[in-house]
DRENDO-1510 file (C-alpha; in Angstrom, 1 decimal, always signed):
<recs>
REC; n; res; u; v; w
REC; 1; UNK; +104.2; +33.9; -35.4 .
REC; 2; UNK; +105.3; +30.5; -34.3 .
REC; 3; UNK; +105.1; +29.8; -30.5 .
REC; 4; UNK; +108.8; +29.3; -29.4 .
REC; 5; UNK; +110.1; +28.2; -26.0 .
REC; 6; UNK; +110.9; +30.5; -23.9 .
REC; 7; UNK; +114.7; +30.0; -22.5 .
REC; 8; UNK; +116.9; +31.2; -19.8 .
REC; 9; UNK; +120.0; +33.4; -21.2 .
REC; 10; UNK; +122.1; +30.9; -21.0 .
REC; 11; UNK; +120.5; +28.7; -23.6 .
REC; 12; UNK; +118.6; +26.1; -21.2 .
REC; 13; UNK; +114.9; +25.6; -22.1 .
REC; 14; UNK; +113.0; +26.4; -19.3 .
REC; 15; UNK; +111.3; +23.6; -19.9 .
REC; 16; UNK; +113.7; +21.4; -18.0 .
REC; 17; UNK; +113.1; +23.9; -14.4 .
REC; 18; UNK; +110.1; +21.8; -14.0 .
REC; 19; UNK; +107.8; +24.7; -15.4 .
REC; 20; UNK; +107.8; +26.8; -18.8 .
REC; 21; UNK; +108.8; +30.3; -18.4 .
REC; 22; UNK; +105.4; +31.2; -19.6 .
REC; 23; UNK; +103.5; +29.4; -17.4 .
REC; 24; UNK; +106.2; +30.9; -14.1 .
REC; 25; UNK; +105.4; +34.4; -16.2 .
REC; 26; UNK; +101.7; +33.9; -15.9 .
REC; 27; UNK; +101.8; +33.1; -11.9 .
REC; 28; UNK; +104.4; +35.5; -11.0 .
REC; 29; UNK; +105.7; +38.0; -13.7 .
REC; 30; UNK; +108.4; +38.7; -10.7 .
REC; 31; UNK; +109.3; +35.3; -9.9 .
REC; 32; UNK; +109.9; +34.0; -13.2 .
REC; 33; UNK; +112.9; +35.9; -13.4 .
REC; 34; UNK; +116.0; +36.0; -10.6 .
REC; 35; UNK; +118.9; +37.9; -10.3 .
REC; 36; UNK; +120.8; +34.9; -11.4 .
REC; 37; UNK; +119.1; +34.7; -14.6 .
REC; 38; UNK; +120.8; +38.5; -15.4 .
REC; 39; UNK; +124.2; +37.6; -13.8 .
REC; 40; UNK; +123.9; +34.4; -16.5 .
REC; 41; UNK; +123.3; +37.0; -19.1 .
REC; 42; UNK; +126.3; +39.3; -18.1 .
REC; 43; UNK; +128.5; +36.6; -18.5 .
REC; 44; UNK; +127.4; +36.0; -22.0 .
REC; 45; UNK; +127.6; +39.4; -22.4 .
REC; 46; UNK; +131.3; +39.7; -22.3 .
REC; 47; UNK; +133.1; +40.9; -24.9 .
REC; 48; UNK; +129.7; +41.8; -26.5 .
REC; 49; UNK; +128.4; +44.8; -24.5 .
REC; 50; UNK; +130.3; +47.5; -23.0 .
REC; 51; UNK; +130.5; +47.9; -19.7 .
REC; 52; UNK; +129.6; +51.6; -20.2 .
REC; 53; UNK; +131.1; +54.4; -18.5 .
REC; 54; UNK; +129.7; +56.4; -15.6 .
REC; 55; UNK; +130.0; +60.6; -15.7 .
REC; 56; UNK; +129.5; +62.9; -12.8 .
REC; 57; UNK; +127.2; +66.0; -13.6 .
REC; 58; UNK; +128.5; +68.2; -11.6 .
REC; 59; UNK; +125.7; +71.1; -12.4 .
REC; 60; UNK; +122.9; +68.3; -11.7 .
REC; 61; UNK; +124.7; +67.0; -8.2 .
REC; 62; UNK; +124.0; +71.3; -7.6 .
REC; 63; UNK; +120.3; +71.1; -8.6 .
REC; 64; UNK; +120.0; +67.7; -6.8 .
REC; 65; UNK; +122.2; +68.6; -3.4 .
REC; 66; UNK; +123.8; +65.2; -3.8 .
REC; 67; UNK; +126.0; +63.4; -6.5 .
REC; 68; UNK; +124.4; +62.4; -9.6 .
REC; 69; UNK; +125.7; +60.6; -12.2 .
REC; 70; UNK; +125.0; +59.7; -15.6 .
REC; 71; UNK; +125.4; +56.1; -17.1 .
REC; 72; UNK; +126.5; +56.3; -20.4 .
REC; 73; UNK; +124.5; +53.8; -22.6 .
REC; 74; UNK; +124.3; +56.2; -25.5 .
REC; 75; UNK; +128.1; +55.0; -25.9 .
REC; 76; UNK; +127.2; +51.9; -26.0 .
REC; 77; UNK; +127.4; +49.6; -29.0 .
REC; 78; UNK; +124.9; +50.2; -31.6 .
REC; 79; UNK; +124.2; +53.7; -29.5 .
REC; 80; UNK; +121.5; +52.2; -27.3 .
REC; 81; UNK; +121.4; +49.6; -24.2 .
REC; 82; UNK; +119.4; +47.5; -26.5 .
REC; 83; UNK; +122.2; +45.3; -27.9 .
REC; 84; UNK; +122.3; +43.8; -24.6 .
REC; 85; UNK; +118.7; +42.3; -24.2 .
REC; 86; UNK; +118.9; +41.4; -28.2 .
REC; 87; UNK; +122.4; +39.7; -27.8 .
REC; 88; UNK; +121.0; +37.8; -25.1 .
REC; 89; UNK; +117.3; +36.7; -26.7 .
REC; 90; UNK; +119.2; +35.4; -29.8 .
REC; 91; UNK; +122.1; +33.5; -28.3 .
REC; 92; UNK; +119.5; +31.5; -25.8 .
REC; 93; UNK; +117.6; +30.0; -29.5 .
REC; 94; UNK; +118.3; +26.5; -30.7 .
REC; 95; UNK; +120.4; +25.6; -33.6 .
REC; 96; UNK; +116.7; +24.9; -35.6 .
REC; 97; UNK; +115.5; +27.9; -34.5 .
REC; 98; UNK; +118.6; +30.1; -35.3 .
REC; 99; UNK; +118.7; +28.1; -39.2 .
REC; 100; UNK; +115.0; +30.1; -39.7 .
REC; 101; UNK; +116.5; +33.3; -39.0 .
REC; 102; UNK; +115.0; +36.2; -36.8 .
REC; 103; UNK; +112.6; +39.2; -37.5 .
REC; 104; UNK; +112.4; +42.5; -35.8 .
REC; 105; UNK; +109.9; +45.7; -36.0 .
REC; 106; UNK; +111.7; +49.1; -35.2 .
REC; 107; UNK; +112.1; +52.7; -36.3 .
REC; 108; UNK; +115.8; +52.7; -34.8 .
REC; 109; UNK; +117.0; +51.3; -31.4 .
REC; 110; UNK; +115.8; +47.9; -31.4 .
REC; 111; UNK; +116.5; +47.2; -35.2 .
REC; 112; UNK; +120.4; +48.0; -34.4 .
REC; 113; UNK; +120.1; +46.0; -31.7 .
REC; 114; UNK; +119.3; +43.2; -33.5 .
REC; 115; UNK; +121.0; +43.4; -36.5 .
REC; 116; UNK; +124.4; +43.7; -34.6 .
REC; 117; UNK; +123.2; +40.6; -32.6 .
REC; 118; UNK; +122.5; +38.3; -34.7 .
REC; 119; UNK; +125.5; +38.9; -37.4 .
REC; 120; UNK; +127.4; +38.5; -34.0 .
REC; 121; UNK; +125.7; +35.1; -33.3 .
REC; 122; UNK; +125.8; +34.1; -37.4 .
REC; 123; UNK; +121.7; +34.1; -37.6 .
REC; 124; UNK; +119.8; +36.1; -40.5 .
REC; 125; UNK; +118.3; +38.8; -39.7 .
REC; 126; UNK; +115.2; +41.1; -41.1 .
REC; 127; UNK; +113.8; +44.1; -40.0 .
REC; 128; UNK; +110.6; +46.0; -40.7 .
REC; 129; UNK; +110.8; +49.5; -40.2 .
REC; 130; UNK; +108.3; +52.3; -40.7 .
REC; 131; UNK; +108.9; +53.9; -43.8 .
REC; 132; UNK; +109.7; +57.7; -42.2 .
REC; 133; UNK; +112.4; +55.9; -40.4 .
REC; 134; UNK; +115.0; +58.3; -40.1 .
REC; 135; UNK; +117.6; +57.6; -42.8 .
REC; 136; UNK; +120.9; +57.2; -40.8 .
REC; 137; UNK; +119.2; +54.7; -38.6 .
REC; 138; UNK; +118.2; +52.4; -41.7 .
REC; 139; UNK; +121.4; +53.0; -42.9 .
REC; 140; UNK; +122.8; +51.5; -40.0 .
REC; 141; UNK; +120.8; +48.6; -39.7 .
REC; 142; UNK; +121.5; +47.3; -42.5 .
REC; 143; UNK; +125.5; +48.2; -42.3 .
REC; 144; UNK; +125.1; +45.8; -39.4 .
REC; 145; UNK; +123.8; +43.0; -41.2 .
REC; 146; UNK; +119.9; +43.0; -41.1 .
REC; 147; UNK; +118.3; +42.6; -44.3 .
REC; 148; UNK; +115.7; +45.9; -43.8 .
REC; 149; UNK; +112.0; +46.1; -45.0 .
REC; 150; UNK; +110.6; +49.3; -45.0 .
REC; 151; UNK; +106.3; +48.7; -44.4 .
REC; 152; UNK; +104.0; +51.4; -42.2 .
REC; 153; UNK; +103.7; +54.2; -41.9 .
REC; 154; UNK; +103.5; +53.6; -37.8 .
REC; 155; UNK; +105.5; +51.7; -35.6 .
REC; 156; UNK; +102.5; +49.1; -34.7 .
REC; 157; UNK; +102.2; +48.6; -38.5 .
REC; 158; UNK; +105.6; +47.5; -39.1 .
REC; 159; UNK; +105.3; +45.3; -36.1 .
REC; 160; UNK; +102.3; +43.4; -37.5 .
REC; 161; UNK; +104.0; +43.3; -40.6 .
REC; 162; UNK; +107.1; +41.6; -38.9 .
REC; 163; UNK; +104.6; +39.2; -37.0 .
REC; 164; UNK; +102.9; +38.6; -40.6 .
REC; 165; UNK; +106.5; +37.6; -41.7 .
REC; 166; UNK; +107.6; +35.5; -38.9 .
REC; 167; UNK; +104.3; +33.0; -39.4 .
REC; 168; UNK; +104.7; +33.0; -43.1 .
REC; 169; UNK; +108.3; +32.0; -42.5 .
REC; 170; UNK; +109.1; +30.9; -38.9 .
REC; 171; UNK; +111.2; +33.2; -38.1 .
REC; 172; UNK; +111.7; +34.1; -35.0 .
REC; 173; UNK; +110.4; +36.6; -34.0 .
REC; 174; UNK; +112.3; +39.6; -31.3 .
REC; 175; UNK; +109.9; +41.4; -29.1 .
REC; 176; UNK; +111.5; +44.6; -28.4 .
REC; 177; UNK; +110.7; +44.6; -24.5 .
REC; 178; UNK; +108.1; +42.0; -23.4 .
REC; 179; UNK; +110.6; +38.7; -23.3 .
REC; 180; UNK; +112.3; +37.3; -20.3 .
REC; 181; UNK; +115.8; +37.1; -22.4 .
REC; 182; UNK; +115.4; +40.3; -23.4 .
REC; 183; UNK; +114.3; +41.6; -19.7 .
REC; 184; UNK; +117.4; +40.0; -18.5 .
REC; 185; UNK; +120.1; +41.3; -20.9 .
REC; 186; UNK; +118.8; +44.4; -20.1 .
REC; 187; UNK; +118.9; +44.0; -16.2 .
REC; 188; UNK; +122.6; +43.6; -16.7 .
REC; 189; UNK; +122.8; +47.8; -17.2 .
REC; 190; UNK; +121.6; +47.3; -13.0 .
REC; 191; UNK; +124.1; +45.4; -12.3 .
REC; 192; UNK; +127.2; +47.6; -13.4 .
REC; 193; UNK; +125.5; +50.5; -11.9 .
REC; 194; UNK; +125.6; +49.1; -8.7 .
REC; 195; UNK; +129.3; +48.0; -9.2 .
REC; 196; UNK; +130.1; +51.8; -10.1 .
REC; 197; UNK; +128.4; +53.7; -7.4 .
REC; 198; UNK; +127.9; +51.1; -5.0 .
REC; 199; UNK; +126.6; +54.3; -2.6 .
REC; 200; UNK; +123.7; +54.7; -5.0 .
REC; 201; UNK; +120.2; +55.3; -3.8 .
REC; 202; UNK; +118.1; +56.4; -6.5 .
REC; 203; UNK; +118.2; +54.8; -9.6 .
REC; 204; UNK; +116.1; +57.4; -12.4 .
REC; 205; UNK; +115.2; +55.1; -16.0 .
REC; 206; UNK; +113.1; +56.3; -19.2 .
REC; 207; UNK; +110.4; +53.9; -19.6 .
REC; 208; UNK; +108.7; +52.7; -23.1 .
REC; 209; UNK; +107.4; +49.3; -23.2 .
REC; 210; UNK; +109.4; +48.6; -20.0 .
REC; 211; UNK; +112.5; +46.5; -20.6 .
REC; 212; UNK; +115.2; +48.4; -19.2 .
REC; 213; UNK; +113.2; +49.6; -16.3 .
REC; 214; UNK; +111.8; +46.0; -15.3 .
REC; 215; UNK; +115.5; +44.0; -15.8 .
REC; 216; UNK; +117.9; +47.1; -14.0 .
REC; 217; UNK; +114.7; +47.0; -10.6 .
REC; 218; UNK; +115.0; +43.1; -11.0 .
REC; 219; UNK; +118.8; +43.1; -10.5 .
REC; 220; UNK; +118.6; +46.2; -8.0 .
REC; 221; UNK; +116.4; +45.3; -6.1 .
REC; 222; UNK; +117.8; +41.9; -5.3 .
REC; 223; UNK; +120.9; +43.0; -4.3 .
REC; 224; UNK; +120.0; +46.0; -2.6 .
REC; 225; UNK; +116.3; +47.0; -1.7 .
REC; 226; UNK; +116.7; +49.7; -0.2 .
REC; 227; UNK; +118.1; +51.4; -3.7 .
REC; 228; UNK; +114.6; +53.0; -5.3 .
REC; 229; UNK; +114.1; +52.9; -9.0 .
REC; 230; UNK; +112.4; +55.9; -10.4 .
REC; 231; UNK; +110.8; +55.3; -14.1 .
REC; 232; UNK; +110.2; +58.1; -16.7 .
REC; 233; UNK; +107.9; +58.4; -19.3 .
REC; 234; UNK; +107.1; +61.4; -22.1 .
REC; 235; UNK; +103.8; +62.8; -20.7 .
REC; 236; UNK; +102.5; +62.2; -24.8 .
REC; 237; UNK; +103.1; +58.9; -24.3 .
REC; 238; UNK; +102.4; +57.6; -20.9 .
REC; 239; UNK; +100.9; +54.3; -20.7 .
REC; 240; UNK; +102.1; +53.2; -17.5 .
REC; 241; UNK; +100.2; +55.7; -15.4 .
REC; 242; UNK; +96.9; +54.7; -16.6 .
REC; 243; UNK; +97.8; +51.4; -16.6 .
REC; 244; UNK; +99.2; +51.3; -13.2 .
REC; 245; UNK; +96.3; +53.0; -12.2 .
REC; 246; UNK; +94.2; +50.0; -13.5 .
REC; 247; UNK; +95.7; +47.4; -12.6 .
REC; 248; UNK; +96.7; +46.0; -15.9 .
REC; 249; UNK; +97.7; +46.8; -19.3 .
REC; 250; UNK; +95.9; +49.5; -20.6 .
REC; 251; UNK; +96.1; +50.8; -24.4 .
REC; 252; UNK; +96.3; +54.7; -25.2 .
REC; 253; UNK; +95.9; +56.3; -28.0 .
REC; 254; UNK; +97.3; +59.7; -29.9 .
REC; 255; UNK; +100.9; +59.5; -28.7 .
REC; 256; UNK; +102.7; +62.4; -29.3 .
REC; 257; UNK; +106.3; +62.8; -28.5 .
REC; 258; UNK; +110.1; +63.9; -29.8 .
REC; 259; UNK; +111.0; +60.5; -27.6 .
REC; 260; UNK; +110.6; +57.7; -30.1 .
REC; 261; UNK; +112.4; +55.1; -28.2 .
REC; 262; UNK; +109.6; +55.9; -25.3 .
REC; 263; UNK; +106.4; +56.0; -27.4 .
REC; 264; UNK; +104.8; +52.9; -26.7 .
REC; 265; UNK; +101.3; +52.8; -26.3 .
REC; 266; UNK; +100.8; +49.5; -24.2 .
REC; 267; UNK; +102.7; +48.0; -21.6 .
REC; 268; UNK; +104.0; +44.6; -22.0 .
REC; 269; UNK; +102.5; +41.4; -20.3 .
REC; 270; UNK; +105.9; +41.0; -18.7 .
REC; 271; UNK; +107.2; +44.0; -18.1 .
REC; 272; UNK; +103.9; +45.5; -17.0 .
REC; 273; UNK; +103.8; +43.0; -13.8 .
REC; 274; UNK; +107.5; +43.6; -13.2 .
REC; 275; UNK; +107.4; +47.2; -13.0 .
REC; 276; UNK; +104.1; +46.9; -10.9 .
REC; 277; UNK; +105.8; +45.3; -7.9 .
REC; 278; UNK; +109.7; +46.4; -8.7 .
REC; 279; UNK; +109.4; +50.0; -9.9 .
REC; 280; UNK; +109.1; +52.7; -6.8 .
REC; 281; UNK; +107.4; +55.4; -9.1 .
REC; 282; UNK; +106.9; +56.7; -12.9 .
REC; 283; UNK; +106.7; +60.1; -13.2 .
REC; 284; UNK; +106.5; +62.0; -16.9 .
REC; 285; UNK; +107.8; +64.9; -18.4 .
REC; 286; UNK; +106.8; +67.5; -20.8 .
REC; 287; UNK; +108.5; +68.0; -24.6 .
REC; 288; UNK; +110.1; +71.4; -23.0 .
REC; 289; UNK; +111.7; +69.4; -20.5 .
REC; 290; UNK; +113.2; +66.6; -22.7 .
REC; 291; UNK; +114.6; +69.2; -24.8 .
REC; 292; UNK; +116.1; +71.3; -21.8 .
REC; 293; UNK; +117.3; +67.9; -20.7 .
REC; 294; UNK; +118.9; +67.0; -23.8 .
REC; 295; UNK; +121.1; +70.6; -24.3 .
REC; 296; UNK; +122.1; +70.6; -20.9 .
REC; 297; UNK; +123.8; +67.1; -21.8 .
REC; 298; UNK; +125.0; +68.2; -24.8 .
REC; 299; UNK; +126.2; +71.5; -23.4 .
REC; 300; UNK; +127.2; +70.6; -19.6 .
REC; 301; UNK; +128.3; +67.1; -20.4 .
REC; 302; UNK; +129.7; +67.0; -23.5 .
REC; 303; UNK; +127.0; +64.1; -24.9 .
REC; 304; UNK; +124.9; +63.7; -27.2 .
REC; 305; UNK; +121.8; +61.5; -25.9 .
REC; 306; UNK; +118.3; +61.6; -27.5 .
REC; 307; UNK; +115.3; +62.6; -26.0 .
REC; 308; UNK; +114.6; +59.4; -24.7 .
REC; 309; UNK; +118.1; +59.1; -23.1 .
REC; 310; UNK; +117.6; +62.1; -21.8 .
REC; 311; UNK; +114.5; +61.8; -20.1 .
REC; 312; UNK; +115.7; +60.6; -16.7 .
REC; 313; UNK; +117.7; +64.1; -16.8 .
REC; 314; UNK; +114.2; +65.9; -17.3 .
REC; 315; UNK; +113.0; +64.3; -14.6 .
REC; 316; UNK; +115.9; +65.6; -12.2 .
REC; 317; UNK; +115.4; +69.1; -14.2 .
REC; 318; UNK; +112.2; +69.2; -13.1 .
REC; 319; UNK; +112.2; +68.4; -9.4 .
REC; 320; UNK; +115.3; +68.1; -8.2 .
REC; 321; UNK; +114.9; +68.4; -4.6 .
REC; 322; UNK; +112.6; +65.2; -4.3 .
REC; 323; UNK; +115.6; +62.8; -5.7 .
REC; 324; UNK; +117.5; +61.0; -2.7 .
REC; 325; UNK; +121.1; +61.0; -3.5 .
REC; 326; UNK; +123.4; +59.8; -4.9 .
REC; 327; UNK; +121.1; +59.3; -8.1 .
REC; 328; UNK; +122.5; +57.5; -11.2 .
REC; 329; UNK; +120.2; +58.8; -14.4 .
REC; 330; UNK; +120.7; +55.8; -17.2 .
REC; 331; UNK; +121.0; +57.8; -20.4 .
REC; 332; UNK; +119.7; +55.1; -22.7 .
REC; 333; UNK; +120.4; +56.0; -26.0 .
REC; 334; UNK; +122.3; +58.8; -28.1 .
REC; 335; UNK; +120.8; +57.3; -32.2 .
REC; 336; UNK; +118.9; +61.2; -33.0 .
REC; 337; UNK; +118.7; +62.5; -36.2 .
REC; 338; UNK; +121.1; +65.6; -37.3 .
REC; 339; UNK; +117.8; +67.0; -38.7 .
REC; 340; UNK; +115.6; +66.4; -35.6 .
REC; 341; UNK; +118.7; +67.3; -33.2 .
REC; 342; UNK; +118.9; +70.5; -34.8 .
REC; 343; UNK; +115.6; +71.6; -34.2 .
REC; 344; UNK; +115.1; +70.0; -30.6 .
REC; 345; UNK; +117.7; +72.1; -29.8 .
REC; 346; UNK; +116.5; +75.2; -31.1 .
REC; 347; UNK; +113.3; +74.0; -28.7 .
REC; 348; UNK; +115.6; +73.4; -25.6 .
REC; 349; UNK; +116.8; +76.9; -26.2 .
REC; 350; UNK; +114.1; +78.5; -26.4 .
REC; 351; UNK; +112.2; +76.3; -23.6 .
REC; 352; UNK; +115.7; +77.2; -21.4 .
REC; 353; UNK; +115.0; +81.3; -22.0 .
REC; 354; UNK; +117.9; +81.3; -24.5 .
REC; 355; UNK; +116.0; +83.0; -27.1 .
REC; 356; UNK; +114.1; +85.7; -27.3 .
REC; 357; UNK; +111.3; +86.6; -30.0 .
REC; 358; UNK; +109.6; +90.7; -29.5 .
REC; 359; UNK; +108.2; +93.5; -31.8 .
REC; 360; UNK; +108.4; +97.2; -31.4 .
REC; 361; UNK; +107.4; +100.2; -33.8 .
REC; 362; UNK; +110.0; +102.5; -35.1 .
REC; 363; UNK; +110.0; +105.7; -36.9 .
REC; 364; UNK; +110.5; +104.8; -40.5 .
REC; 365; UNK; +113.7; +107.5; -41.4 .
REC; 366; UNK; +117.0; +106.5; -41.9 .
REC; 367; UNK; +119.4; +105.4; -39.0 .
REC; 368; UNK; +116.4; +104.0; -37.0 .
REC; 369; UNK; +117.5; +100.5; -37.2 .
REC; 370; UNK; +120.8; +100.5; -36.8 .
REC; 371; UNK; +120.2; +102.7; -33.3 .
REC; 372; UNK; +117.9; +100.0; -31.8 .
REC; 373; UNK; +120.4; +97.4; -33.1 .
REC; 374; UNK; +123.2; +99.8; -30.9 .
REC; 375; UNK; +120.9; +98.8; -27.7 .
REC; 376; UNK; +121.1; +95.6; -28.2 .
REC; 377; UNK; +124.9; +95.3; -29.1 .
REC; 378; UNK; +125.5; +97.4; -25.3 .
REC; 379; UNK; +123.6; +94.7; -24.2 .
REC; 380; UNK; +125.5; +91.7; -25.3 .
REC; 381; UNK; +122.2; +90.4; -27.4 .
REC; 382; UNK; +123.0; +88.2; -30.5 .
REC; 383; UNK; +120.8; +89.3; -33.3 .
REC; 384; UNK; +119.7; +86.3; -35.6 .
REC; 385; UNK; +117.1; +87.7; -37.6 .
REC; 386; UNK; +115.3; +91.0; -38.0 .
REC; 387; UNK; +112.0; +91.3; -40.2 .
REC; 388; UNK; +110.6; +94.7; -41.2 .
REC; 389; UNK; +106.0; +95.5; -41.8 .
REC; 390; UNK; +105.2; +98.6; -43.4 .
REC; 391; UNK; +102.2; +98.0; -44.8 .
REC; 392; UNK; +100.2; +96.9; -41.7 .
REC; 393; UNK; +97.2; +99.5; -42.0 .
REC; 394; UNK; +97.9; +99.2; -38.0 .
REC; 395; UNK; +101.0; +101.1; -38.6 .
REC; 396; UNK; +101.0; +104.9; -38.6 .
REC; 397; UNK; +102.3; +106.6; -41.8 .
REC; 398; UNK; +105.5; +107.2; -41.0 .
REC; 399; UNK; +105.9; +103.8; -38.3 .
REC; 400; UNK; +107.5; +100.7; -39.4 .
REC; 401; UNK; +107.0; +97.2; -37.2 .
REC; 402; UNK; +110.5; +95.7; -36.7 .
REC; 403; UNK; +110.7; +92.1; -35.2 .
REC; 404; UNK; +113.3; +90.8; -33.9 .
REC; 405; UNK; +115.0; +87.1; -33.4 .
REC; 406; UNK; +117.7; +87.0; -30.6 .
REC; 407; UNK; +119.6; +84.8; -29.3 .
REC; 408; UNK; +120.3; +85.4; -25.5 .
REC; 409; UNK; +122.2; +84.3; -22.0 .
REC; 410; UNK; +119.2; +83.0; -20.3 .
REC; 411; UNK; +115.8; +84.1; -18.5 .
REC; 412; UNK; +117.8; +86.8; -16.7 .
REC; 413; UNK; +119.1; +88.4; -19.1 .
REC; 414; UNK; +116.3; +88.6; -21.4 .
REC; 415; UNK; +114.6; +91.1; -18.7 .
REC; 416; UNK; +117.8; +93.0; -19.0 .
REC; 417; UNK; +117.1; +93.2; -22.5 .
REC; 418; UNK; +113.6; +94.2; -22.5 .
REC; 419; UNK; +114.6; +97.0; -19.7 .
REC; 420; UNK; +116.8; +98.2; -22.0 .
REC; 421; UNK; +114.4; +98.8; -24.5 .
REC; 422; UNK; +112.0; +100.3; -21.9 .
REC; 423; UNK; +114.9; +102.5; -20.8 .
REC; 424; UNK; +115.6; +103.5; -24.7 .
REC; 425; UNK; +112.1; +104.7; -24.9 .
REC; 426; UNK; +110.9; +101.6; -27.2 .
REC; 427; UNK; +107.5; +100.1; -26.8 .
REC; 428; UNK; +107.5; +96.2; -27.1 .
REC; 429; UNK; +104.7; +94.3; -28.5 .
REC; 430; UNK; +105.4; +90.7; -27.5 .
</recs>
């Protein structure tokens, strides 16, 4: 990949500050970026980007015991917040370096991003993706412009081949998180929270390689301090604990989460010593609480966010009382797959006691089933499946095993159901 200038967003090389941008990045990750860099990038963000909305969550400001709100960047253009730092990286390149084009690795967020970007700005675009990318997000990508190469079978695959690409080609080449443009663009999401809910206190982020929570603390924190910025990771995926923990960057391997736009399994160089000194805390959260998180957006707020966007929301699901209000939660992104929406929500119901899987024994003789099916009519359960075992040599001669799929109102009511069932004289086997 060809070494290319760093510049500020608004197209100056750094160059003529005094000092590269790299070399300010290597002395003071923090200092090489100001609040002025991201208001420079909001203004070439206008007309671009929307200014996303802000929704109250009325159930959460109950959980929390102060108002919470949700920032809406899954409605933003493209679906994700990512347009912005993209927009903002491609815009600041010079005409020579626009003429070879830009590459970009992604399996969805990013590669929109760019693509959208860069027809914007009139610069060729190509994107690797993995080849399991999800198809409506290739789709997408390329109905925006990018010309898409499908190489990997992993995401740091497709990345290497996209670095392959950009030396064989000079292209340039996008880092999804660890640029200062990028950082910047990004930080601009700060800046409209704090001209929303200027009464803010807490300010709860997902957290992947870093951008978004290193640009929105850089803008927050310069403006107001005392506003804490609260980062989240997927506990599959957490590289910022360890890392944090050391000091430094520190690789993990065997990530494993439903949150791709979190899974990253190294901080960047940047964003690593921004979040250091600008981030208050980074907590993670399990796959049962993304998926709680995303159906109570879908169900509570009407929005469909995925399991990245929704991870600040798991956060507040999971300990609400130690948020300081009012709390804005950034829901990042809304690009999921039907497929994979359909079955993490089928995991947030089950994970939120709204189903409930039991077996019992019945009599065998006619009448049987439709009696137990009576109980659980009187007590509003929605049957979705019922499976029958006769020839379990468990099973007396005349027993049959009946298990049952329901779907139910919540934790409380599946002990009413199971007391029914005690009360009927059934015997559950769990």
């Amino acid at each position: 990949m060809a070494d290319h200038t760093p510049r500020t967003p608004h197209g100056t090389s750094a160059s003529a500050h005094g000092t590269s941008a790299s070399a300010r990045l290597a002395e003071n990750p923090v200092a090489a970026l100001t609040v002025d860099d991201v208001r420079e990038a909001h203004k070439m963000l206008s007309g671009v980007s929307r200014a996303t909305a802000m929704e109250g969550s009325r159930y959460l400001s109950g959980l929390v015991g102060a108002p919470v709100h949700l920032k809406c960047e899954n409605l933003q253009r493209t679906g994700s917040f990512k347009i912005r730092g993209a927009y903002v990286r491609i815009a600041g390149l010079s005409d020579q370096e626009r003429a070879a084009g830009v590459v970009a690795a992604s399996a969805g967020n990013h590669a929109q991003g760019v693509a959208l970007a860069a027809s914007l700005l009139g610069v060729r675009s190509t994107v690797f993706m993995p080849v399991g990318a999800p198809l409506p997000k290739v789709a997408a990508t390329r109905e925006y412009g990018a010309e898409v190469r499908l190489h990997g079978q992993v995401v740091d695959e497709t990345l290497a081949a996209a670095q392959e690409y950009a030396r064989e080609t000079g292209a340039v080449f996008i880092h999804p998180f660890d640029h200062p443009d990028i950082i910047a663009g990004q930080g601009t999401v700060g800046l409209e929270i704090l001209e929303q809910c200027p009464e803010v206190r807490t300010i709860v982020v997902g957290v992947g390689g870093g951008g978004l929570a290193a640009g929105v603390a850089l803008a927050v924190k310069a403006l107001r301090p005392d506003v804490k910025v609260v980062g989240v990771q997927a506990a599959g995926a957490a590289c910022y604990p360890p890392s944090l923990a050391a000091g430094r960057p520190v690789a993990i391997e065997g990530l494993s989460t439903m949150a791709d736009g979190i899974k990253v399994g190294r901080p960047g160089e940047v964003t690593f010593g921004m979040v250091e000194k600008l981030v208050d805390e980074v907590r993670t959260v399990t796959e049962g609480q993304l998926s709680s998180a995303l159906l109570l957006c879908l169900e509570r707020a009407k929005l469909v966010v995925e399991p990245a966007g929704a991870s600040p929301v798991a956060a507040l699901l999971a300990d609400p009382e130690s948020f300081q209000g009012p709390v804005v939660a950034v829901l990042s992104g809304g690009n999921v797959d039907p497929l994979l929406l359909q079955r993490i929500l089928r995991h947030g119901m089950a994970a939120g006691g709204r189903y409930l899987s039991l077996r019992l024994r019945l009599t065998d003789r006619p009448g049987a089933l439709a009696t137990l099916l009576g109980v659980l009519s009187q007590a509003d359960a929605n049957v979705l499946d019922v499976g029958h075992v006769r020839t379990d040599p468990r099973l007396g001669l005349t027993e049959v095993e009946v298990e049952l799929h329901l779907e139910t109102q919540g934790p409380a009511h599946c002990d009413e159901l199971r007391t029914a069932l005690h009360e009927a004289g059934y015997v559950i086997a769990e």
